[in-house]
Each structure stands twice: as C-alpha cells, then as structure tokens.
CHARMM-style PDB file with segment names, atoms N, HN, CA, C and O in Angstrom:
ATOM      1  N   UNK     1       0.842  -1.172   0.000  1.00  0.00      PROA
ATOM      2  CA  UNK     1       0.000   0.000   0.000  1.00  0.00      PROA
ATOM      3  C   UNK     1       0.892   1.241   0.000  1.00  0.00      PROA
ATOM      4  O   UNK     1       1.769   1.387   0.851  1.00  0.00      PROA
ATOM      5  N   UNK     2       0.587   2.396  -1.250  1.00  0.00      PROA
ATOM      6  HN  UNK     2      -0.126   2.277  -1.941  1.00  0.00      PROA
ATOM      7  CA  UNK     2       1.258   3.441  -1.027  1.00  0.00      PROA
ATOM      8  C   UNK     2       0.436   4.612  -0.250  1.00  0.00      PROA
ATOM      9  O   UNK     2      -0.693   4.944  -0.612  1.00  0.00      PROA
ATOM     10  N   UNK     3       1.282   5.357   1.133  1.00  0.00      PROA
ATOM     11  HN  UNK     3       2.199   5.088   1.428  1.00  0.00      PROA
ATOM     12  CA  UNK     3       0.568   6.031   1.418  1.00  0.00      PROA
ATOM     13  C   UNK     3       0.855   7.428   1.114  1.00  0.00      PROA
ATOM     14  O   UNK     3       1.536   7.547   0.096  1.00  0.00      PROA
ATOM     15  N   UNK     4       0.578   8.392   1.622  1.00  0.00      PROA
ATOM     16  HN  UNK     4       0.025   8.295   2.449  1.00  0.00      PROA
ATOM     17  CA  UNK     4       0.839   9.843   1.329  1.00  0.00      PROA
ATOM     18  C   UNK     4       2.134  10.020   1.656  1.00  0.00      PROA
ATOM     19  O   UNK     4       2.749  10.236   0.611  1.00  0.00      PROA
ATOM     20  N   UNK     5       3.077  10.040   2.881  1.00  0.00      PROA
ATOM     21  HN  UNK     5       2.578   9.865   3.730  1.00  0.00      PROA
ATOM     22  CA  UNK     5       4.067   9.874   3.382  1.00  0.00      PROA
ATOM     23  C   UNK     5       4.908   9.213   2.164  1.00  0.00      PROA
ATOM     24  O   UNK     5       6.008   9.747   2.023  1.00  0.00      PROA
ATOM     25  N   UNK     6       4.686   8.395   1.452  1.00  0.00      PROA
ATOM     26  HN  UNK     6       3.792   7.961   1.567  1.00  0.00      PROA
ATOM     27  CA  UNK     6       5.471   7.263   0.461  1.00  0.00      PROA
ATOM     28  C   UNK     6       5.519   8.428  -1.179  1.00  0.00      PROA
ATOM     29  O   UNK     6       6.335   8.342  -2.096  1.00  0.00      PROA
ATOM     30  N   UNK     7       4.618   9.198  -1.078  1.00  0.00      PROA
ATOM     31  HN  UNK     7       3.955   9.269  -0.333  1.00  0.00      PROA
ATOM     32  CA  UNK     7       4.447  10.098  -2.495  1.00  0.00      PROA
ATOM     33  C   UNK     7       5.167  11.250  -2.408  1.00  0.00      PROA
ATOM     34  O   UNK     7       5.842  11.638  -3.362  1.00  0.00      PROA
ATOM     35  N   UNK     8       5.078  12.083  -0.966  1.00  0.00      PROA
ATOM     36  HN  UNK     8       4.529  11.769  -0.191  1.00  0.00      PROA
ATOM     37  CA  UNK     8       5.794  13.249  -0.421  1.00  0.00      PROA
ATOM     38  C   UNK     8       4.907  14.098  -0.990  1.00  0.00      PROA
ATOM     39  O   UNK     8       3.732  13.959  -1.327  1.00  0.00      PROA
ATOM     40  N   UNK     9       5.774  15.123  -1.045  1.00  0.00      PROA
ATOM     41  HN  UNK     9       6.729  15.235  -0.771  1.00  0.00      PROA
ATOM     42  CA  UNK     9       5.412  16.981  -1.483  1.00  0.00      PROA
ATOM     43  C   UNK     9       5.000  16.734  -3.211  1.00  0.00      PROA
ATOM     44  O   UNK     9       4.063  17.199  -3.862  1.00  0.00      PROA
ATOM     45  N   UNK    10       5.897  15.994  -3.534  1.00  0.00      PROA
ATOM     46  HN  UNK    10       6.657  15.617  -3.006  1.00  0.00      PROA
ATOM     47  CA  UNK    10       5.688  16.193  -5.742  1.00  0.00      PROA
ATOM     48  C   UNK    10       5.263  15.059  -5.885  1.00  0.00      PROA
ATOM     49  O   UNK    10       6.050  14.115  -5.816  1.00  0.00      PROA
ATOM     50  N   UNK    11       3.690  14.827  -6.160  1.00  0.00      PROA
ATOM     51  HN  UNK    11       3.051  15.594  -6.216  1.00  0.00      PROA
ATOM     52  CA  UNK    11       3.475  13.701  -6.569  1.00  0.00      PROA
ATOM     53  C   UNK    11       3.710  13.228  -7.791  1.00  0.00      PROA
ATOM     54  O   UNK    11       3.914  14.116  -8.618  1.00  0.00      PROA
ATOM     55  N   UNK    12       3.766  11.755  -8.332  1.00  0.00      PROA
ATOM     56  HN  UNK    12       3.601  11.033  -7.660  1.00  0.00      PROA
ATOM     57  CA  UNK    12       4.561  11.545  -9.342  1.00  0.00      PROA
ATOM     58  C   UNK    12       2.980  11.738 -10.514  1.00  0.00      PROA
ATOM     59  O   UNK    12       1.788  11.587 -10.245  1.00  0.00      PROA
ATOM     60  N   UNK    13       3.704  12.138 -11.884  1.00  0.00      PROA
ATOM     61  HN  UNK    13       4.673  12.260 -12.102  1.00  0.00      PROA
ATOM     62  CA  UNK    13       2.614  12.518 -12.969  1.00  0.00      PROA
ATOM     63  C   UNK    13       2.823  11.352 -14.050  1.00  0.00      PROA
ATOM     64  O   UNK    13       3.925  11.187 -14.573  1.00  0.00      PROA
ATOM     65  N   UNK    14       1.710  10.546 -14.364  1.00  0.00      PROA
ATOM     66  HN  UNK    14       0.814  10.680 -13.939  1.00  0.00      PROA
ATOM     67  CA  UNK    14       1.897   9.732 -15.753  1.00  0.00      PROA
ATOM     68  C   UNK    14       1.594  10.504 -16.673  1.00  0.00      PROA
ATOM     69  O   UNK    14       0.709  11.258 -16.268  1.00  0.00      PROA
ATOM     70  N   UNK    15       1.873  10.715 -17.723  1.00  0.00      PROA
ATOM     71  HN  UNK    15       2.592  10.103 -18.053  1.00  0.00      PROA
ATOM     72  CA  UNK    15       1.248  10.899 -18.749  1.00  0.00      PROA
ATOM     73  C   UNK    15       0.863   9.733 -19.836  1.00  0.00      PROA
ATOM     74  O   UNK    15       1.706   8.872 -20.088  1.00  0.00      PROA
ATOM     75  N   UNK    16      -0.340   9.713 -20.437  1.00  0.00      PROA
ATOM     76  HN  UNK    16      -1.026  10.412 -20.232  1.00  0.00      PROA
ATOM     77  CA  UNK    16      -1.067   8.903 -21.452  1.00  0.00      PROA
ATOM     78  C   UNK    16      -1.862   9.762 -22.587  1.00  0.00      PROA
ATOM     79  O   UNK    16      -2.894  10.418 -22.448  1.00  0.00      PROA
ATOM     80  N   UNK    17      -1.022   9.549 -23.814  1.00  0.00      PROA
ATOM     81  HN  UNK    17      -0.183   9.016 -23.927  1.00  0.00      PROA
ATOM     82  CA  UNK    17      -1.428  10.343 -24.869  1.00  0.00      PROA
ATOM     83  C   UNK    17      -2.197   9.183 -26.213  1.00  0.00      PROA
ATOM     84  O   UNK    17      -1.499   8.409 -26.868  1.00  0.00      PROA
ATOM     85  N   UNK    18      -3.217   9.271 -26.328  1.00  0.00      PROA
ATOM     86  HN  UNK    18      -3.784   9.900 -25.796  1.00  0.00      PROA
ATOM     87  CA  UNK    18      -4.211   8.048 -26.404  1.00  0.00      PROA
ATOM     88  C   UNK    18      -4.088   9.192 -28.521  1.00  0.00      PROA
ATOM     89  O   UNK    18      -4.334  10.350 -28.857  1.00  0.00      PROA
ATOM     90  N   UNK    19      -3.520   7.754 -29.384  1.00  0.00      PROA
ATOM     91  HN  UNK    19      -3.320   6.813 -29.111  1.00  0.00      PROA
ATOM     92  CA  UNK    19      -3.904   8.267 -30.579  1.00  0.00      PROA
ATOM     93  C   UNK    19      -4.078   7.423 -31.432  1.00  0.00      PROA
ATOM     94  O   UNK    19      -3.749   6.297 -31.059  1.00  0.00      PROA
ATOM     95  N   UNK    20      -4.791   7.552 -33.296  1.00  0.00      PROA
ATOM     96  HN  UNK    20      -5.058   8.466 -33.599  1.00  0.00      PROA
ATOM     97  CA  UNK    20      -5.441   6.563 -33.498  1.00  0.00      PROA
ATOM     98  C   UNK    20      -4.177   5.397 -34.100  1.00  0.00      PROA
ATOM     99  O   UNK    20      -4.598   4.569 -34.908  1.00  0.00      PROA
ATOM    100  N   UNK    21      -3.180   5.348 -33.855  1.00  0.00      PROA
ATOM    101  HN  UNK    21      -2.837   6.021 -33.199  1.00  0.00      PROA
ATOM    102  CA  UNK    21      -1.938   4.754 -34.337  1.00  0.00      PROA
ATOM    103  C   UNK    21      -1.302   3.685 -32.692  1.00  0.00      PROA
ATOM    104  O   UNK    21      -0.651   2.641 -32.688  1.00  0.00      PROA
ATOM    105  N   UNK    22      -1.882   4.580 -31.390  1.00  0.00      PROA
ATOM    106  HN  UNK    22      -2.411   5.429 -31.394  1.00  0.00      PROA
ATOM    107  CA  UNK    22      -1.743   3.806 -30.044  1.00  0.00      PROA
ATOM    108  C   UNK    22      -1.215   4.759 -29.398  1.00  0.00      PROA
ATOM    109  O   UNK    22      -1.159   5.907 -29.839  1.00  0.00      PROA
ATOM    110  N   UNK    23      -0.551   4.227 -27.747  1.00  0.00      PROA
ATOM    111  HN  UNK    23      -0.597   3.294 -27.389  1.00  0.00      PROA
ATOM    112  CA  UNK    23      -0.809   4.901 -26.874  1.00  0.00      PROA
ATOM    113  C   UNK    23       0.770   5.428 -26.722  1.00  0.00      PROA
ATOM    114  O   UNK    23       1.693   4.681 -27.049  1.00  0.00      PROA
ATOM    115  N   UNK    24       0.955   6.462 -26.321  1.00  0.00      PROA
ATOM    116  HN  UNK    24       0.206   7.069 -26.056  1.00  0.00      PROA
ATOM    117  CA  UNK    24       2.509   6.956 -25.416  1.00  0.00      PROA
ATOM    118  C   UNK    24       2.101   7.121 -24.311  1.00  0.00      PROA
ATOM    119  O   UNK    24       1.114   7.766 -23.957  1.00  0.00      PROA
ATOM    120  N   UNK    25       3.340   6.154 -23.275  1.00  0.00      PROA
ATOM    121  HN  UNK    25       4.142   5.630 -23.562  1.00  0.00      PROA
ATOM    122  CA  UNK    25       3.022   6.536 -21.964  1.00  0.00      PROA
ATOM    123  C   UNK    25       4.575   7.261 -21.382  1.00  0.00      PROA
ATOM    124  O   UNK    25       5.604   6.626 -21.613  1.00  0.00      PROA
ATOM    125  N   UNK    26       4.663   8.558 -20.653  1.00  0.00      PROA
ATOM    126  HN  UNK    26       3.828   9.074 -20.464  1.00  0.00      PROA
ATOM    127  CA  UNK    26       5.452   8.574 -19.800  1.00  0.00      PROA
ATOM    128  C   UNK    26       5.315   8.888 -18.638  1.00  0.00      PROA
ATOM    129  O   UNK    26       4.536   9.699 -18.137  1.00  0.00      PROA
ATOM    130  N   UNK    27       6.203   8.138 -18.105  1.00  0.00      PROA
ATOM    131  HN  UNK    27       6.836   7.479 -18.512  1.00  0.00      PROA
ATOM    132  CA  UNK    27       5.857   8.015 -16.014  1.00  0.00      PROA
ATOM    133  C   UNK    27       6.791   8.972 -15.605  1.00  0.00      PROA
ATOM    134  O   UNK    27       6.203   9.547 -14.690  1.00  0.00      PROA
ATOM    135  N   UNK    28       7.892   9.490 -15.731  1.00  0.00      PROA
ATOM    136  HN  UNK    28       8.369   9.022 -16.475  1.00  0.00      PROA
ATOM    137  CA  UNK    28       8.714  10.740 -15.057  1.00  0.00      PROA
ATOM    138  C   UNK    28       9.242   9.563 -13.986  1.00  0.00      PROA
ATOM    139  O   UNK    28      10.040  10.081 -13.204  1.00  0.00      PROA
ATOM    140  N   UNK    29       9.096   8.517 -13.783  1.00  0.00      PROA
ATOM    141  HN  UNK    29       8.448   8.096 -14.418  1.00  0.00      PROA
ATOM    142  CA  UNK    29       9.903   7.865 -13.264  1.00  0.00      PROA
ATOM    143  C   UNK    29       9.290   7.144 -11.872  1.00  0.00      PROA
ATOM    144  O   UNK    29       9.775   6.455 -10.974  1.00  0.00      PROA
ATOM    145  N   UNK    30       7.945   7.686 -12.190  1.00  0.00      PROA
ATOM    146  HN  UNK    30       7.551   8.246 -12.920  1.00  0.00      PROA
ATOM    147  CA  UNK    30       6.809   6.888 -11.075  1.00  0.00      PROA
ATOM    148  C   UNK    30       7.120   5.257 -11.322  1.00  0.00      PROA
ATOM    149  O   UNK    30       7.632   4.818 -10.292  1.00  0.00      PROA
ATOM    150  N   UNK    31       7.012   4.443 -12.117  1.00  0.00      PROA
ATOM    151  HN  UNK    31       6.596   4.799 -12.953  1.00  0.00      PROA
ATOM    152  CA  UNK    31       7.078   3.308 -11.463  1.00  0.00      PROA
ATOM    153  C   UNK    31       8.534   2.957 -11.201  1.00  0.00      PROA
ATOM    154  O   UNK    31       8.749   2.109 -10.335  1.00  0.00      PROA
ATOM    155  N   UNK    32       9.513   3.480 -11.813  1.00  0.00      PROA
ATOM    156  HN  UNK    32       9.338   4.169 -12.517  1.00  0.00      PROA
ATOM    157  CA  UNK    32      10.420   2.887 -11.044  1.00  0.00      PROA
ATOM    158  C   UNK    32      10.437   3.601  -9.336  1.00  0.00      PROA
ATOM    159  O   UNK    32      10.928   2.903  -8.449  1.00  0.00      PROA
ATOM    160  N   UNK    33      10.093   4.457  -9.119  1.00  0.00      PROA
ATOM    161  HN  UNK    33       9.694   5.024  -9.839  1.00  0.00      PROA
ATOM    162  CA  UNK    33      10.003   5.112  -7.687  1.00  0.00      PROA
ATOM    163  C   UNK    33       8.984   4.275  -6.746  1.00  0.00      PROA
ATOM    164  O   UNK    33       9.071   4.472  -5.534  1.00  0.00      PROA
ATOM    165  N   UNK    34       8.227   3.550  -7.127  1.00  0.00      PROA
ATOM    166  HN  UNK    34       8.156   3.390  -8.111  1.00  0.00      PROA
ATOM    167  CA  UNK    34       6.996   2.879  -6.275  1.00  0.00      PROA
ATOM    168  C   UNK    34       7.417   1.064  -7.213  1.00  0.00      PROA
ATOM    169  O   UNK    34       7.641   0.257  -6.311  1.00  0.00      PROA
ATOM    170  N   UNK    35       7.500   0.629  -8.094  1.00  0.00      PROA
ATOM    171  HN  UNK    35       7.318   1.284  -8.827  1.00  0.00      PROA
ATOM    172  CA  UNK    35       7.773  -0.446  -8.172  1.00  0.00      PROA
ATOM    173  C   UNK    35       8.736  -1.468  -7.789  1.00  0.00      PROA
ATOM    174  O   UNK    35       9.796  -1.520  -8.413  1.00  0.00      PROA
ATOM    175  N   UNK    36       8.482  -2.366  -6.751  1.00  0.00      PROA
ATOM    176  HN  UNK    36       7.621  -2.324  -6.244  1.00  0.00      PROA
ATOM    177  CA  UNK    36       9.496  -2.917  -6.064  1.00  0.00      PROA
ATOM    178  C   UNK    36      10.495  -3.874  -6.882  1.00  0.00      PROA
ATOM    179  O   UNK    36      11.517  -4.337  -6.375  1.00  0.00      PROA
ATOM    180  N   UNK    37       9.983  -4.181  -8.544  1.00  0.00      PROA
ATOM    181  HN  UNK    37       9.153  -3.804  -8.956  1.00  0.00      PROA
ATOM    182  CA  UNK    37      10.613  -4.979  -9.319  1.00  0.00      PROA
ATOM    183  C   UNK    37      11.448  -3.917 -10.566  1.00  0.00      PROA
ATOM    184  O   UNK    37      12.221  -4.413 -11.385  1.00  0.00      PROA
ATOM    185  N   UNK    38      11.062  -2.059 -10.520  1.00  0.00      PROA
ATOM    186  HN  UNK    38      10.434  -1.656  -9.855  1.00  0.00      PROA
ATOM    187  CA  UNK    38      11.963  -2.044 -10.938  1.00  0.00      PROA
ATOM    188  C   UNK    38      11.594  -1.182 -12.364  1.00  0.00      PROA
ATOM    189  O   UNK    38      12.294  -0.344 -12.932  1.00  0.00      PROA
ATOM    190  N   UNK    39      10.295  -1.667 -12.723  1.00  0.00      PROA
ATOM    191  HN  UNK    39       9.725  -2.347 -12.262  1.00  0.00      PROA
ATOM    192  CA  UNK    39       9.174  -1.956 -14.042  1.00  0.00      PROA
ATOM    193  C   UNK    39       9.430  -0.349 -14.676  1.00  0.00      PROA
ATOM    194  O   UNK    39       9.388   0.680 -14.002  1.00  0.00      PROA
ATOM    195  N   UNK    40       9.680  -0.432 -16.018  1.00  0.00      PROA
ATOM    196  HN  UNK    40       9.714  -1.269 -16.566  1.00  0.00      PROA
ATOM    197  CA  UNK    40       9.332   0.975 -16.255  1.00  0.00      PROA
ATOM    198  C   UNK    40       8.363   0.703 -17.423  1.00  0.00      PROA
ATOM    199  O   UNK    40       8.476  -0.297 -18.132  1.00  0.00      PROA
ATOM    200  N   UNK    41       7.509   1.535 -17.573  1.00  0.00      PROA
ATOM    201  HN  UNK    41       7.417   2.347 -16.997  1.00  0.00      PROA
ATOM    202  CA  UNK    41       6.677   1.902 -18.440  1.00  0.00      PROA
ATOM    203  C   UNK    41       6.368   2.965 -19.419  1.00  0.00      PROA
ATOM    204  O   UNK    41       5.234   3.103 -19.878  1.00  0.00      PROA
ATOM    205  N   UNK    42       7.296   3.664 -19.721  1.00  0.00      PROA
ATOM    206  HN  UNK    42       8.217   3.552 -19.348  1.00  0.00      PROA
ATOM    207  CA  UNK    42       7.757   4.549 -20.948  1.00  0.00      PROA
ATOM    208  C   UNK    42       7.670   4.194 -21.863  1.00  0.00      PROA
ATOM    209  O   UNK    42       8.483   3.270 -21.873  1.00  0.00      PROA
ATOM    210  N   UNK    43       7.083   4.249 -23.089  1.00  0.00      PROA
ATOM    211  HN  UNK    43       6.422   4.999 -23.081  1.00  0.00      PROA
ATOM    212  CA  UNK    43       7.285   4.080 -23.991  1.00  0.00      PROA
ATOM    213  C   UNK    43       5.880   3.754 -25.120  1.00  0.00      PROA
ATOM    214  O   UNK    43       4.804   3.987 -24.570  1.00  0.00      PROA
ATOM    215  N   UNK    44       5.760   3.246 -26.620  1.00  0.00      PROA
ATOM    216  HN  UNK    44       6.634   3.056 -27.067  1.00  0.00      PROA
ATOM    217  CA  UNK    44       4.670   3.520 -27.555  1.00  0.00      PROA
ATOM    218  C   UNK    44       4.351   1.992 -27.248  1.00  0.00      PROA
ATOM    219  O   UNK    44       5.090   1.013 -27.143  1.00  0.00      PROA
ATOM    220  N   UNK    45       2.552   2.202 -27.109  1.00  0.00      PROA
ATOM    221  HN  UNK    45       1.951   2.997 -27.194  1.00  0.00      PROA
ATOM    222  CA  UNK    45       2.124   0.898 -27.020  1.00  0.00      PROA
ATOM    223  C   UNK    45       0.538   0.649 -28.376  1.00  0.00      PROA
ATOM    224  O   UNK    45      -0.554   1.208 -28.275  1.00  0.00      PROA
ATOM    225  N   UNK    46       0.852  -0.075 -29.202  1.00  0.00      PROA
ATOM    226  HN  UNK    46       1.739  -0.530 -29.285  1.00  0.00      PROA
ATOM    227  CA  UNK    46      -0.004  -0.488 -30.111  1.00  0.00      PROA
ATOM    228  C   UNK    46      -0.817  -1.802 -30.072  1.00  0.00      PROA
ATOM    229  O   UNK    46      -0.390  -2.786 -29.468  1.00  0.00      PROA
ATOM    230  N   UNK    47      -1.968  -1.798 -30.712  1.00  0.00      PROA
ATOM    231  HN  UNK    47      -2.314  -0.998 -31.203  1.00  0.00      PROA
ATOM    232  CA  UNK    47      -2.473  -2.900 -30.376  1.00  0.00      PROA
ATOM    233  C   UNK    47      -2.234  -3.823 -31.491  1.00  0.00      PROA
ATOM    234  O   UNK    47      -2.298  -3.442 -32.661  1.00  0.00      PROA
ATOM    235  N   UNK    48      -1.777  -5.831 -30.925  1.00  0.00      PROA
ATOM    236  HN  UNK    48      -1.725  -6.140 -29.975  1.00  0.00      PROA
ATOM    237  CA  UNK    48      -1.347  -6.328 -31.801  1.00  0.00      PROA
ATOM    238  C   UNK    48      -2.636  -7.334 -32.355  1.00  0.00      PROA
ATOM    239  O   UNK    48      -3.133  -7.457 -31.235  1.00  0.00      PROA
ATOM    240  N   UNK    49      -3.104  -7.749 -32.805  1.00  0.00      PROA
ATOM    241  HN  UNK    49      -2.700  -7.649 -33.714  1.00  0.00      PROA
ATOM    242  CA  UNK    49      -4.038  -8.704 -33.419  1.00  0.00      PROA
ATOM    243  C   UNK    49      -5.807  -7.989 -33.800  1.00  0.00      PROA
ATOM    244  O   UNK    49      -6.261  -6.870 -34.037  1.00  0.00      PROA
ATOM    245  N   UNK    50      -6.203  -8.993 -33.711  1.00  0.00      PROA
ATOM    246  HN  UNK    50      -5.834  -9.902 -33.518  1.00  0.00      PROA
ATOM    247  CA  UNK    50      -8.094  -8.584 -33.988  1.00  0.00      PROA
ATOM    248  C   UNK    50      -8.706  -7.926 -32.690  1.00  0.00      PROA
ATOM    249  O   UNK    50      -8.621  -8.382 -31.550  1.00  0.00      PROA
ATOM    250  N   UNK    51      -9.221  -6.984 -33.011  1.00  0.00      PROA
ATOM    251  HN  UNK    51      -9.291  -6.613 -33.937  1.00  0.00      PROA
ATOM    252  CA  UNK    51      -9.516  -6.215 -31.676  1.00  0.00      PROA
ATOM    253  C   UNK    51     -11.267  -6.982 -31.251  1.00  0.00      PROA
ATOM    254  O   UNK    51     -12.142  -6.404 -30.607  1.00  0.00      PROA
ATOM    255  N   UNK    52     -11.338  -8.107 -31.725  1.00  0.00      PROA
ATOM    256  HN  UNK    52     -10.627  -8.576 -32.249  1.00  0.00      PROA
ATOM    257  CA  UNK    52     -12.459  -9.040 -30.879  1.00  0.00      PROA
ATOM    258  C   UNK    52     -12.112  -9.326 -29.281  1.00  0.00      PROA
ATOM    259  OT1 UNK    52     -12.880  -9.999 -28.593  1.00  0.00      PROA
TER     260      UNK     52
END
C-alpha cells in the first residue's frame, strides 16, 4: 500500500497520450520510484491482433 508519506510533497505525474496509431506513456519515473521490481513503463504501445 502506497501512502501519502510514500508520495511526499511532488506527486509523481503519468502521462497517457491516447492516438489513433496507439498509446505513449510517460511516467517521469513513477514506477520505477513505487515499483518494487523495478518496471518501467515509458514508452509507444499499439495494439497487436483482432480487436475481438
């Protein structure tokens, strides 16, 4: 559980820029700051197969 104390004064900002080609995400470094494995999540995400 993250609490307030764990976020401080600057909380961390994702950004998600949603377009019709897919998504950009940048974290400013939120999950590596709260992920205990490390995880980063930066970067272009598209969708792969039949969208069924």
């Amino acid at each position: 559980m993250i609490t307030a104390a764990d976020i401080g004064a600057t909380a961390p900002v994702i950004q998600v820029r949603v377009g019709p080609e897919g998504v950009f995400v940048e974290d400013s470094g939120a999950a590596g700051r709260f992920c205990g494995l490390g995880s980063d999540i930066d970067g272009f995400y598209r969708r792969i197969g039949d969208s069924d």
